[in-house]
N, C-alpha and C positions, 0 to 999 in steps of 0.2 A: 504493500500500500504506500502511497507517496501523497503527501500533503503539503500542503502552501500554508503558510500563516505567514503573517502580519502581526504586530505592534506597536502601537503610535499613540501610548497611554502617556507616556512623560514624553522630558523631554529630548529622548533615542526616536530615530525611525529604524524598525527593524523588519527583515521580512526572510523568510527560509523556508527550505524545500526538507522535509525528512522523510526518510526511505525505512521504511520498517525497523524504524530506533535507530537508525542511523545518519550521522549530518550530511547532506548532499551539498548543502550552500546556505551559507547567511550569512546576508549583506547590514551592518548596524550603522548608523548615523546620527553622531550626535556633536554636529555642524552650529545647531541654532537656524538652519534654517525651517521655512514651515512644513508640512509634512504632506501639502498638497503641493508642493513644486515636487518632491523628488519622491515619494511613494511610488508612484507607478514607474517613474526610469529606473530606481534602484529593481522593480519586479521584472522591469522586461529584462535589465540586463542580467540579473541572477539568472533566467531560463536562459538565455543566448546563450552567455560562457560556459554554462553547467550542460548544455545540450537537452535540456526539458522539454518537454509543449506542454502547453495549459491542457490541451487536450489528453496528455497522459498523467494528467491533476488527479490523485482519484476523490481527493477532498479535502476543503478549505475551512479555516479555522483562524481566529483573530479573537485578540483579547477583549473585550467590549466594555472597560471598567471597574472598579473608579476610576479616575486622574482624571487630565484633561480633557474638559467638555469636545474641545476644538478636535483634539487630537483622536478621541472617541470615535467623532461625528464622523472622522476620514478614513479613520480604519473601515468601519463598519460600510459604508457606502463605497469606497473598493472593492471587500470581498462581495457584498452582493453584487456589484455590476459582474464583478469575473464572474460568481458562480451563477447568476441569472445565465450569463452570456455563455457559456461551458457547460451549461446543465450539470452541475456538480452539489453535492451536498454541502453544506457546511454547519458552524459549530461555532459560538461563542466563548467564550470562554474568561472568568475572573482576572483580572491583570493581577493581581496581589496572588491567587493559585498560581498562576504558572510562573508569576517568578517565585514562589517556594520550589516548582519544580526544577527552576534554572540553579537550586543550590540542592540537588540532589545527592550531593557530595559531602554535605555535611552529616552528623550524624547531631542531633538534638532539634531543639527549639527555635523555629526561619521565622522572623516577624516583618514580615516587606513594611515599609514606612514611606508612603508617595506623600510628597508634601501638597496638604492642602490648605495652606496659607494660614496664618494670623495663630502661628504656632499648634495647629492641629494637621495631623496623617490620615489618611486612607491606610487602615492597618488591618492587619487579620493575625492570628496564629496558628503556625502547623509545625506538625512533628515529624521529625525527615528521621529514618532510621533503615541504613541498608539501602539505601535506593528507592522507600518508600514514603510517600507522603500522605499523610494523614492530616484533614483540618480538625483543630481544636476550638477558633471561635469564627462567628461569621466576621463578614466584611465590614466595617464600621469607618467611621472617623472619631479617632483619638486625638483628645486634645494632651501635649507633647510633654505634663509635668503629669499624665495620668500613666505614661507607659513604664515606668517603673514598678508601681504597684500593680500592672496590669501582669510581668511576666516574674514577679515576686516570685510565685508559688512554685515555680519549675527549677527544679531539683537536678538542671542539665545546660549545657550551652548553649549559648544564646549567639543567634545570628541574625544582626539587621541586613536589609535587603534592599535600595530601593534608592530614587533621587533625593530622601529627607536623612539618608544613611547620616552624614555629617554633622546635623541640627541634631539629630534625636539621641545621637549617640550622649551628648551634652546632657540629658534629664537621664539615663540611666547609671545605677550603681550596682547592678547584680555584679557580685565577683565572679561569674562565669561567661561574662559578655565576651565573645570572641572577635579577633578581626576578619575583615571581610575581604577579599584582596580585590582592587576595583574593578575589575572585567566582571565581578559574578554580583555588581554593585548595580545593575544596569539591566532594565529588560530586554528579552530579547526572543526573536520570535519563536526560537526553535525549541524553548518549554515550552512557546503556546500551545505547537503539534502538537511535543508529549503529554504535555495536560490530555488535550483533546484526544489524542491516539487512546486515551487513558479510559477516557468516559466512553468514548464509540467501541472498546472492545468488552464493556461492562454494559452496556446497554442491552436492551433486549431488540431481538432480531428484527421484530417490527416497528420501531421506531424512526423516525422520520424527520428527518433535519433539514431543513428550507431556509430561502435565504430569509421568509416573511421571520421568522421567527429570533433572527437579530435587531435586538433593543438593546440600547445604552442602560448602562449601571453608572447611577453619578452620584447618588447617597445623599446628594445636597439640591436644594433648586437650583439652576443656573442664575445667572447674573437678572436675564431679561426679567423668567419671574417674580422674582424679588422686589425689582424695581417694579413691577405691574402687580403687585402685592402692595408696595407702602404706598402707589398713587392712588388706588382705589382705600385704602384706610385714609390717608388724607384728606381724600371727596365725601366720603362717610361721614368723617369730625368737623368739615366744611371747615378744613383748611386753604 
């Protein structure tokens, strides 16, 4: 089976080809530029130099959130164009899961940490043991003097994961907090397969993955409605 993912939660553009658990190509970029200029040249050029076709895609997979709304918005509206346009299956998939999976290597406690501003994370906890990942709490926003108390109780190493890695490391005192070496600091596309390789061979046979069924995960309202939330409270109090 060979799978395309994407990643374009922070601020990496990532995108990779995996062959039956194995890496075929991935291309990462983390330039600062936006992820609608170069997503799609980084995808064509991965298949050209790798020798792929979309057409021997046999299914696609992209992280669909938390992080960036923006960057969310673009992953997601890429794989569907390709796998509308391929007739291929695809699969969404947690930003914060699959980069526990991208630290498959460690063996304890993976707390990916996306910065979601004004000193609060997109955080989750999982337990990576042998190659396996197991989640311990759902996907949340942590505010950044709560994540100490929040991996207190774990009796094993601790590994941040993620673009708030830097920030967060600052509010934690576990004396088993590990480092992290920065290439495994960073998402990238080729846990999002393995995630997904993960869930599609655990699935039941009949199950059925379309592109309709990719929706953004953002845990917070976006900017717009917020702002169209305090104008209508405003007009309310006949401000």
């Amino acid at each position: 089976m060979q799978i395309l993912a994407l990643d374009t939660t922070a601020l990496t553009a990532s995108a990779a080809i995996w062959r039956d658990g194995s890496l075929v190509a991935q291309y990462i970029l983390n330039s600062g530029h936006t992820h609608s200029t170069t997503l799609l040249p980084m995808i064509r050029h991965m298949l050209e130099t790798s020798g792929v076709s979309i057409n021997n895609i046999d299914r696609m997979a992209c992280s669909v959130g938390p992080g960036s709304f923006t960057g969310v918005r673009i992953g997601i509206a890429t794989v569907k164009g390709l796998a509308f346009g391929a007739g291929k299956p695809c699969l969404g998939i947690s930003s914060l899961e699959a980069m526990a999976y991208g630290m498959k290597y460690a063996n304890g406690i993976v707390c990916p940490v996306i910065n979601a501003r004004r000193t609060q994370y997109y955080s989750a906890l999982f337990r990576v043991a042998d190659g396996n990942v197991t989640r311990l709490t759902e996907d949340a926003i942590v505010l950044g003097a709560d994540l100490d108390s929040t991996l207190a109780p774990y009796d094993a190493p601790i590994y941040l994961t993620g673009d708030g890695y830097e920030s967060a490391r600052g509010f934690i005192t576990h004396p088993k907090l590990m480092l992290t070496p920065e290439l495994y600091r960073w998402p990238g596309a080729f846990a999002v397969a393995d995630c997904a390789a993960h869930i599609w061979e655990n699935s039941s046979p009949d199950t059925v993955f379309t592109p309709d069924e990719l929706t953004p995960v953002y845990l917070r309202k976006t900017q717009a409605e917020r702002e169209r939330e305090e104008r209508i409270a405003s007009a309310q109090n006949g401000e």
